[in-house]
N, C-alpha and C positions, 0 to 999 in steps of 0.2 A: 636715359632713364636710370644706368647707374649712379649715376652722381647725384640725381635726384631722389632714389632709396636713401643714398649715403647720408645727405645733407639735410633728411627727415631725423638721423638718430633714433629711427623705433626698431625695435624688437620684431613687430609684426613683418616689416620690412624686409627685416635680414631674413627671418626665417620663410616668408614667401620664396624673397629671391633662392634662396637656397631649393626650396620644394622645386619652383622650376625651373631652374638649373637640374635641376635630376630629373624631371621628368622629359626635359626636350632632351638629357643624353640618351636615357634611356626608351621612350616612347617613339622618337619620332629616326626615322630613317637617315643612316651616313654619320655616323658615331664622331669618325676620323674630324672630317670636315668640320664637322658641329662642335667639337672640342678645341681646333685650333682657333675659331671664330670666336668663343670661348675667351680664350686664348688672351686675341688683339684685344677684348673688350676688356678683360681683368687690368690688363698693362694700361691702358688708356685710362684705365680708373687708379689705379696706383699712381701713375705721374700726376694726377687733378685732384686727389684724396686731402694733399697736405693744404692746398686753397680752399677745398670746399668747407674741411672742418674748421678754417678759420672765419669764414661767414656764420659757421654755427657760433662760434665761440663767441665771437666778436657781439652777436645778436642775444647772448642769454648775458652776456657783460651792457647789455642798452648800449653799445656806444660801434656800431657798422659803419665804419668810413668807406668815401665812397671808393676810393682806392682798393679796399679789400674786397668790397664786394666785383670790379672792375676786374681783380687779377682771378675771383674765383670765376667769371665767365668767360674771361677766355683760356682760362685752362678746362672748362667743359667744353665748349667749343672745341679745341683742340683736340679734347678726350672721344666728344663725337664722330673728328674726320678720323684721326690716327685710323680706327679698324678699317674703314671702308678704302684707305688708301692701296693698301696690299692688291686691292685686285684690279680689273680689267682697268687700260685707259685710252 
């Protein structure tokens, strides 16, 4: 769902995400916890950030090959498992 905010480019977006990111640190119980998970999700979106913006690019330029669009999903993909790797297996 991050790279999916990301890869919209709106305002509304970032400043939602933002709103709830503050409200699940501070509203909901286990601060600690819920900031490292935080955490893996920010990174996960960093390493997928520089693919995904090239699908935006690529798509306001008319011209999306299917190779860029290719490497932006499996660097979502990617960005999806990273967090949930860290835990139980």
């Amino acid at each position: 769902m991050a790279c999916l905010a990301l890869l919209s480019q709106s305002r509304g977006a970032a400043i939602a995400t933002f709103v709830a990111v503050a409200v699940a640190l501070i509203v909901i119980p286990g601060f600690r916890r819920r900031v490292l998970a935080l955490a893996f999700v920010a990174a996960a979106l960093a390493g997928a950030a520089s693919f995904v913006t090239q699908v935006y690019s690529a798509g306001e330029a008319g011209s999306l090959a299917p190779s860029v669009a290719h490497h932006a999903v499996v660097a979502i993909v990617l960005a999806a498992i990273a967090p949930g790797w860290h835990g139980e297996r």
